[in-house]
SEDRENNU-536009 format. One record per residue: chain; x, y, z of N, C-alpha, C in turn. Coordinates in steps of 0.001 Angstrom, whole numbers, plus 524288, in hexadecimal, padded with zeros to 5 digits. Example, Ala and Ser with C-alpha at 12.3 -4.5 7.8 and 13.67 -1.06 7.14 Angstrom:
BEGIN
   unit     n.X     n.Y     n.Z    ca.X    ca.Y    ca.Z     c.X     c.Y     c.Z
      A   83386   7E9C6   81E78   8300C   7EE6C   81E78   83390   7F31C   81E78
      A   83232   7F736   81BA8   83566   7FBDC   81BE4   83264   8001E   81EBE
REM end
This chain:
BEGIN
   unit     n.X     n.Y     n.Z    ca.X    ca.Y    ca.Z     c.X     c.Y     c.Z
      A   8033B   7FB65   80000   80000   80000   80000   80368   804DB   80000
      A   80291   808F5   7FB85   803CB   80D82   7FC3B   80192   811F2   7FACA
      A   80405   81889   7FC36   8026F   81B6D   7FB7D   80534   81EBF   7F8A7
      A   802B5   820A1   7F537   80589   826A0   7F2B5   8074E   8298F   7F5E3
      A   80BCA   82BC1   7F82B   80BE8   82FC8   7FBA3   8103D   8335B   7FA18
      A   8102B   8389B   7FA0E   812B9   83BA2   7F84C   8167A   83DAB   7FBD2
      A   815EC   83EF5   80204   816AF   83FDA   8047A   81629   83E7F   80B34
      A   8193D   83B72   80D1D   8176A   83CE6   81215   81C14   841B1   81557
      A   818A3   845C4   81A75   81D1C   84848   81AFD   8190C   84ADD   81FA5
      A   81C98   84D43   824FB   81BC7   84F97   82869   81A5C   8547C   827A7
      A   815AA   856C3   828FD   815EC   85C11   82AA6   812CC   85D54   82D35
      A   80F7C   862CF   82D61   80BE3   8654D   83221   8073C   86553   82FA5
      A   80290   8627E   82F8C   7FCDF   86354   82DEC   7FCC6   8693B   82CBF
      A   7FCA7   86B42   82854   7FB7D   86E9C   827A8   7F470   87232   82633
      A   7F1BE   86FE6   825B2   7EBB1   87056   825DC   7E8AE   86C43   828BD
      A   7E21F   86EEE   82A43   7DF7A   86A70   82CA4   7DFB9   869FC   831AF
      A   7DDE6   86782   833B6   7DC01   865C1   83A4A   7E07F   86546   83C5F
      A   7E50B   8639F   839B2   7EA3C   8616A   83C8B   7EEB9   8655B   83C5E
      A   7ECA0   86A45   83AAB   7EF8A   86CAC   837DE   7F641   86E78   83DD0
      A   7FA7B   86DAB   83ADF   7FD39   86DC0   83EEF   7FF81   86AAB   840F1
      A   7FCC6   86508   84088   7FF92   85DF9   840A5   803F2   85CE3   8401C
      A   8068D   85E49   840A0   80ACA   85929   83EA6   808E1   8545C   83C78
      A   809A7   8538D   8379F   80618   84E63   835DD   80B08   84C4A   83024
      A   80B1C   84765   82F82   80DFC   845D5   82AE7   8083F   844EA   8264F
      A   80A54   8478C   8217D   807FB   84898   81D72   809F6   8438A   81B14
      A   8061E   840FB   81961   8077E   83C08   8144A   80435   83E17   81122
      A   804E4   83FAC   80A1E   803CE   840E3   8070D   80430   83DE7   80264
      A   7FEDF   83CB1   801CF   7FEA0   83809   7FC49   7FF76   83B18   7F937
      A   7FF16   83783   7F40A   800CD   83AA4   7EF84   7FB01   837A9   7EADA
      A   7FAB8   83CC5   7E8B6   7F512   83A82   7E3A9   7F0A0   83E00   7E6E3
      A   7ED84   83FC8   7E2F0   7E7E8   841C9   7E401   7E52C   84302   7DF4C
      A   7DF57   8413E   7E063   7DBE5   84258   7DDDD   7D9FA   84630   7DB7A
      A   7DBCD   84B26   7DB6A   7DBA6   85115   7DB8E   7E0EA   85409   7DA99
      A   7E080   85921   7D8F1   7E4B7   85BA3   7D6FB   7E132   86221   7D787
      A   7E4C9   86262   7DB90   7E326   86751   7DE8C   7E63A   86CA9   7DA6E
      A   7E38D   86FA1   7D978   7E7D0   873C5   7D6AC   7EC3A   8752F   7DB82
      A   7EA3F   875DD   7DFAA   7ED79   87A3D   7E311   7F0ED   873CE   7E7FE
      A   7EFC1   86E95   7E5F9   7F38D   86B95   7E8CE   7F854   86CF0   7EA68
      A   7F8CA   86AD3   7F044   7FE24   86D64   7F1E2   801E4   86903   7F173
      A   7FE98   864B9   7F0F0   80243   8603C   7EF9C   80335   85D45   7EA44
      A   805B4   85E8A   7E636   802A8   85E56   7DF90   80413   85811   7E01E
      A   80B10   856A5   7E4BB   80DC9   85156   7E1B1   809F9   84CFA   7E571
      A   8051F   84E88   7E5C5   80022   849E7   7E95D   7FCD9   84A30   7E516
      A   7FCED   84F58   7DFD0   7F8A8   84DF7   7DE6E   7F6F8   84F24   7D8C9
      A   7FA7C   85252   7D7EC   7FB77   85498   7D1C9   80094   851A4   7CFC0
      A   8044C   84FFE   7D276   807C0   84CDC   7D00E   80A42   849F3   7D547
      A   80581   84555   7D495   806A4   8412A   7DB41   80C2D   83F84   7DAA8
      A   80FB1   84129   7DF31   8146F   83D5C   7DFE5   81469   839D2   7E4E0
      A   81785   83866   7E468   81807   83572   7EAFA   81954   82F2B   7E9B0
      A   818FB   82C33   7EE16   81C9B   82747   7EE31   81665   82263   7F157
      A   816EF   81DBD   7F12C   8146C   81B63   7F34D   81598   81820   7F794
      A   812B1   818B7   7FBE5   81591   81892   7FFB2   81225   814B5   801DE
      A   81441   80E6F   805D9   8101F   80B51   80813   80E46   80E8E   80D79
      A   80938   80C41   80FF5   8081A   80F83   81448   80D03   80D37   81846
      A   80FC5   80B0C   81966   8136E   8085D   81CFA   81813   80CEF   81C07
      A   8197D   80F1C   81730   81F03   813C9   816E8   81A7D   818F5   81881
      A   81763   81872   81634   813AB   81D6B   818F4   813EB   81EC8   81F40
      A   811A5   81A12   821E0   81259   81AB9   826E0   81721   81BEA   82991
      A   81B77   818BE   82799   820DC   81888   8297A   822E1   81EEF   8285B
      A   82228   821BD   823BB   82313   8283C   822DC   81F4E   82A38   8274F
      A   81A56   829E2   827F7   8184B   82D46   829F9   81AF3   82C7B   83099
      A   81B39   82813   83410   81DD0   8274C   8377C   82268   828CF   83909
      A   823F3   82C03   8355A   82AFC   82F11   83599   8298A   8339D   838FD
      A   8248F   834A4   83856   8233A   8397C   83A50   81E56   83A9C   8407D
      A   81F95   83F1E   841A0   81DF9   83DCF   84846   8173A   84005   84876
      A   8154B   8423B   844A1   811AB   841F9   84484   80C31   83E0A   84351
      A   80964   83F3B   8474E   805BA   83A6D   846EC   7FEF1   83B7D   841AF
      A   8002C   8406C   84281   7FB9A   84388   83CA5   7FED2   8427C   83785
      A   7FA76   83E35   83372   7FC7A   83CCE   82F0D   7F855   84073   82B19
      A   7FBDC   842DA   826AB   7F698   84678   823C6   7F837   8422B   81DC7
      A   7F3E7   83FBD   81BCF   7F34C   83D72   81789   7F147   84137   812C6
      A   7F439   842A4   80FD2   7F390   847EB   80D17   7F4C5   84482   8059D
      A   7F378   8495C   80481   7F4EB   8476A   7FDF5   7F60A   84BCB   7FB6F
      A   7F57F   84C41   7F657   7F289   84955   7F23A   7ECB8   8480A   7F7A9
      A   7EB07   842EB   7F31D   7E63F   8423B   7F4DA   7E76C   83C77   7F929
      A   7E5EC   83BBD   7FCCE   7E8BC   83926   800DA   7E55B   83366   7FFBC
      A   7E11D   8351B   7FEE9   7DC9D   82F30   7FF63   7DCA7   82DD7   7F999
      A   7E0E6   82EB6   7F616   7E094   82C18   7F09E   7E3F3   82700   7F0E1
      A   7E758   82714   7F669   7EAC6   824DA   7F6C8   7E782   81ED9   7F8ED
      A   7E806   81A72   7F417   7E6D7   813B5   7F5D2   7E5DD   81292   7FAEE
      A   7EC28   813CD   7FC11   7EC2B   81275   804B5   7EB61   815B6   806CB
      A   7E9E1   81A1C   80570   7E923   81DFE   80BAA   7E5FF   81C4F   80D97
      A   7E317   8192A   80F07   7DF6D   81689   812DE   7E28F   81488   817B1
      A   7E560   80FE8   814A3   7E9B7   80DC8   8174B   7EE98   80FEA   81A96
      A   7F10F   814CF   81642   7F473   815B2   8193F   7F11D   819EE   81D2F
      A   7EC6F   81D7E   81E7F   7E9E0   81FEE   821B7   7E92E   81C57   8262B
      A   7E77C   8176E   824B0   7E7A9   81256   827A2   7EC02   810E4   82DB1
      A   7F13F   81198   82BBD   7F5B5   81056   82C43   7F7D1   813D8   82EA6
      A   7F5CD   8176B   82CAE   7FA0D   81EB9   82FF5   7F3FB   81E5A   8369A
      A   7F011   81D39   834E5   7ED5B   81D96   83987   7EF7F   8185E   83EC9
      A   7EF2B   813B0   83BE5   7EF66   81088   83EE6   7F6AD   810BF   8413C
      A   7F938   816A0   83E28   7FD50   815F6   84102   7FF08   81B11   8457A
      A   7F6EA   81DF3   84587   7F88D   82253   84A05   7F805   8266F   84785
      A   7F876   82728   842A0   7F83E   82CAD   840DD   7F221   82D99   84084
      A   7F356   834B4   840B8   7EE71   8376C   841B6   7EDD4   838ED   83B04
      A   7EA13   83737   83706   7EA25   838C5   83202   7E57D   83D67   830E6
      A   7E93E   83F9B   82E32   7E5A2   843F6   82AE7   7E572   84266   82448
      A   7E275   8416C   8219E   7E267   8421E   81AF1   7E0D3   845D3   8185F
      A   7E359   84876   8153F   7DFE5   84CF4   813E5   7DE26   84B18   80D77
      A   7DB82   84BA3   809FC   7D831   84C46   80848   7D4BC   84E99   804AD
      A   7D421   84E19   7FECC   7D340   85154   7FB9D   7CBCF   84F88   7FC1E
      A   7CA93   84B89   7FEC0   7C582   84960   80097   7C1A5   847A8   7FA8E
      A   7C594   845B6   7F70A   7C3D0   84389   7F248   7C3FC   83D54   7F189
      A   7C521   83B05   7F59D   7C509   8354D   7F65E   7C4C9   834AD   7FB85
      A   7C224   830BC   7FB7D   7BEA0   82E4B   80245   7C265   8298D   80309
      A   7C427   82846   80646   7C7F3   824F0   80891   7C5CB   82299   80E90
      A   7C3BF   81F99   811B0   7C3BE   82020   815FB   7CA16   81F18   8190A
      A   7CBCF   8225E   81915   7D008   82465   81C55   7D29F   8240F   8220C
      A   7D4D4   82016   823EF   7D5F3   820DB   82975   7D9BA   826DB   82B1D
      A   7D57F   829AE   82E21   7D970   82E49   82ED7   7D538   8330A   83414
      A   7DAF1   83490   83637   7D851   839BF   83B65   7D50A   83E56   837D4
      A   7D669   83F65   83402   7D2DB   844CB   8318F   7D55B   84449   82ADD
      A   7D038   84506   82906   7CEE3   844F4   82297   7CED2   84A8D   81FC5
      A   7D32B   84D0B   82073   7D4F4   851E7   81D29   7D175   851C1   817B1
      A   7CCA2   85378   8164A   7CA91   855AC   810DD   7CDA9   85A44   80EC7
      A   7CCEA   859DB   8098C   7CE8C   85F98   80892   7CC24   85FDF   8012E
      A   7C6F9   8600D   8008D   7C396   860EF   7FCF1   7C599   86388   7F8A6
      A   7C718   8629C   7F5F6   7C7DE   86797   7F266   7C522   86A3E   7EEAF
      A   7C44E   8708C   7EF9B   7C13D   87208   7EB4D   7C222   873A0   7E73E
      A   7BF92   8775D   7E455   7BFC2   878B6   7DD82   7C4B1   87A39   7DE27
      A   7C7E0   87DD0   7E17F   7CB6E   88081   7DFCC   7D1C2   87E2F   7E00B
      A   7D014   87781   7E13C   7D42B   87432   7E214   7D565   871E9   7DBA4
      A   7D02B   87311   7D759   7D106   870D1   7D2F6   7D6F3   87301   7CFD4
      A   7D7D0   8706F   7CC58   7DC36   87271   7C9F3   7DB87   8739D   7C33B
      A   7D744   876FF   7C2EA   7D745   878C6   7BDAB   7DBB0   87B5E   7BABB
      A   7DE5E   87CAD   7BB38   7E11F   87EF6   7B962   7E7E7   87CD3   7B7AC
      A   7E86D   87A60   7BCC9   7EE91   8776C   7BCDB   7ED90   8716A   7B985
      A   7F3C3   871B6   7B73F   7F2DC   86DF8   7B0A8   7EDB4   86E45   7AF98
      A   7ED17   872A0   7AD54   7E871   874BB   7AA2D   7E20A   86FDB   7AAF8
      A   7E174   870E9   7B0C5   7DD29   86CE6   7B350   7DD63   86750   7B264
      A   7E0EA   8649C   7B2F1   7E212   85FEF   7AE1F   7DE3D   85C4D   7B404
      A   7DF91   85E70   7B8FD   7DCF4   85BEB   7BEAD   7D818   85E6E   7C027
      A   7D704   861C2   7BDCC   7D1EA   865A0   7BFD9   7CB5F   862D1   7BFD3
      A   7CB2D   85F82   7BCAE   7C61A   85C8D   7BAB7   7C5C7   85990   7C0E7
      A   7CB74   85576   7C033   7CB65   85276   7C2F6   7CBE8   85344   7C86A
      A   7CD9B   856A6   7C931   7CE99   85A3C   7CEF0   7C84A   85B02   7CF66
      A   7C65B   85F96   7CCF5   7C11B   86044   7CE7E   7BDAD   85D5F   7CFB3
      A   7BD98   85895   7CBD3   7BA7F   853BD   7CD87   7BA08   85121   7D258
      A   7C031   851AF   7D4AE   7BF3F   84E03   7DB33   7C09F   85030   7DD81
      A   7C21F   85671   7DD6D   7C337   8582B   7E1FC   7BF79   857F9   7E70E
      A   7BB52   8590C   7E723   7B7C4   8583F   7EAB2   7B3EC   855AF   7EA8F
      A   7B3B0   850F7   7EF66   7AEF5   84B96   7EE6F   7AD54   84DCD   7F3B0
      A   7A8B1   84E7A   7F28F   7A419   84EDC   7F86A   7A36B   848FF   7F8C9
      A   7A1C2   84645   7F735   7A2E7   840E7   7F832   7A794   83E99   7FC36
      A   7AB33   83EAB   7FB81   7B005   83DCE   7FD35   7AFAA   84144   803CC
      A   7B12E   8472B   802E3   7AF86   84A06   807CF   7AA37   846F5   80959
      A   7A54C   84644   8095F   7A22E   84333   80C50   7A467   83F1C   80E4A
      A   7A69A   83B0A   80C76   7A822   837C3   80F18   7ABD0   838D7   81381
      A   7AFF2   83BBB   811C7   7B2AD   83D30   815D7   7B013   8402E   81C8E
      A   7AD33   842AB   81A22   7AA66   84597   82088   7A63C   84213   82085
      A   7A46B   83D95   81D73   7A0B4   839B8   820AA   799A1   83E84   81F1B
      A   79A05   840B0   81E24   7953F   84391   81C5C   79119   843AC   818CE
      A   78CD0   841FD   817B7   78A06   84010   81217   785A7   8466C   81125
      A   78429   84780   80D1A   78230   84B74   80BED   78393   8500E   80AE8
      A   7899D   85065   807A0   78B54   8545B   80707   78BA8   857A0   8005D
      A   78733   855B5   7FE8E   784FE   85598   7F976   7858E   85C08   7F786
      A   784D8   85EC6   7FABB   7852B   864FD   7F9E4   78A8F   86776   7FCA6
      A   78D54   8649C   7FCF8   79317   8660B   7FE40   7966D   86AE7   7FB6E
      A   79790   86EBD   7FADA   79A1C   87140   7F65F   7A005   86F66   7F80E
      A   7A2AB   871BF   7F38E   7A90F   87470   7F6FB   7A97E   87735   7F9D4
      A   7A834   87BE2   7FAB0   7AA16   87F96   7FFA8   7A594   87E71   8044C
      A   7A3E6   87B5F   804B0   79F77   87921   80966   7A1A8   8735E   80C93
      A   7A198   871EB   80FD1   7A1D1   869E6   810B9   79EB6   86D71   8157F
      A   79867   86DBE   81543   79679   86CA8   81B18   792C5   86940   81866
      A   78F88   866C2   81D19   7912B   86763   823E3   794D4   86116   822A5
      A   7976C   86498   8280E   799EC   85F0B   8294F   7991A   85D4B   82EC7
      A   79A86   858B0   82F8F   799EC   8549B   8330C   79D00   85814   83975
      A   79AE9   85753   83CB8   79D4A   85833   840FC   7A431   85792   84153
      A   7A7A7   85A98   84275   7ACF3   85762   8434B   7AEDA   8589A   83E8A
      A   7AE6B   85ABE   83AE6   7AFFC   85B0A   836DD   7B382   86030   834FE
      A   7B63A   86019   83120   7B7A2   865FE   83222   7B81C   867D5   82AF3
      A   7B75F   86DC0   82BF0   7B908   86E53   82496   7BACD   873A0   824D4
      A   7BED7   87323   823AB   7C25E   87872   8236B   7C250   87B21   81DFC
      A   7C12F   87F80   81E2C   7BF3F   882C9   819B7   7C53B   887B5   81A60
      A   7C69B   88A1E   814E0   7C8F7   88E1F   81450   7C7E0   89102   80ECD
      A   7C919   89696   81138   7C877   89B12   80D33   7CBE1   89BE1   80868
      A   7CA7D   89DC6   80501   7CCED   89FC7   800A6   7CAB8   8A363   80043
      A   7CD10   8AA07   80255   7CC9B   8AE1D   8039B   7C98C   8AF1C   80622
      A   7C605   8B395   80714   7C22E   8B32C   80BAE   7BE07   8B2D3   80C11
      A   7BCD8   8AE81   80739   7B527   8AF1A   80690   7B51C   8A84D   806BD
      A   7B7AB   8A544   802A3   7B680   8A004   7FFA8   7B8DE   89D4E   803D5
      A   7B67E   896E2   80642   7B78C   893F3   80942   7B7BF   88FAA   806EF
      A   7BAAB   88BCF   806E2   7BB72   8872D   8052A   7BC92   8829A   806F0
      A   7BBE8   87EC0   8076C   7BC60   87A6E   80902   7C370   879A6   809EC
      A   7C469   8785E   80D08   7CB8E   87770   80D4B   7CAFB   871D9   80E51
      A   7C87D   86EC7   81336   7C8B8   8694D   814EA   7C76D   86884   817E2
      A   7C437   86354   81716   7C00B   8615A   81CE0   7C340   85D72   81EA9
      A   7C3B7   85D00   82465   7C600   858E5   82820   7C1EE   85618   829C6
      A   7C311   851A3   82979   7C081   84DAB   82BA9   7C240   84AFE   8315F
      A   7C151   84B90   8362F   7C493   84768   83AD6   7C278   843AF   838D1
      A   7C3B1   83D7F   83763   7C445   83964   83925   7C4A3   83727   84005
      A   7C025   83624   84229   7C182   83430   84885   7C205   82D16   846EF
REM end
């Protein structure tokens, strides 16, 4: 069993509930989507990385003294084993976060389910003259998928800049683009 992984590597949670963590980042490589403004292109516009069994996975991430694992990508749940290796990092103590483009449903062993929806302005019309834009637009956002994830049925009138109501316990962090327009940034899910 292995995984695409581009990266594993220490640093400080930088967004989100944890923000501030000390947490080791494992970063698959491959995604379903092609963000114009990606900060990571070699996960996803031109996947690199090495394949790695979950047994060298664990053994890298164990170099390090933190017990917060962030499962990041590219797109993290495109990956065959991430079940398994989510599996494996739990049953070995770690506290997991995944974050999440929320375009594939996985049931996931993990402490909190990082969403992060993307809307119109994630399409990429323009870069290599839209050659990804059709296909970007098409899956960037599954209300389907988000339902499953928060466990919620009836969200038939959902827009983009809206996800109410939600479930008790839940959280959805919204930010501005200047001082009128609000947008969806990413819903957290706890896992208890």
């Amino acid at each position: 069993m292995t995984v695409r992984i581009s990266e594993i590597f220490y640093s400080i949670q930088g967004e989100g509930r944890f923000i501030g963590t000390p947490s080791v980042f494992i970063r698959t490589s491959g995604c379903n989507l092609r963000c114009v403004w990606c900060d990571t292109p070699y996960t996803s516009w031109t996947p690199e990385g090495e394949d790695w069994t979950i047994k060298e996975v664990l053994r890298e991430v164990r170099k390090y003294s933190a017990r917060h694992i962030v499962i990041t990508g590219g797109e993290p749940l495109l990956a065959a084993e991430i079940q398994e290796l989510a599996a494996t990092l739990k049953r070995a103590g770690a506290h997991i976060t995944i974050e999440t483009a929320a375009t594939i449903f996985k049931p996931v062993a993990c402490d909190l389910m990082s969403l992060s929806p993307k809307l119109a302005n994630s399409t990429p019309w323009k870069r290599q003259q839209g050659k990804f834009a059709q296909m970007h637009e098409e899956r960037r956002l599954n209300l389907e998928v988000i339902q499953k994830f928060i466990g919620r049925k009836g969200w038939s009138a959902v827009s983009e800049s809206l996800f109410l109501p939600l479930a008790p316990g839940y959280r959805v962090y919204f930010g501005q683009i200047g001082s009128t327009v609000v947008v969806l940034l990413m819903v957290e899910i706890r896992r208890k």
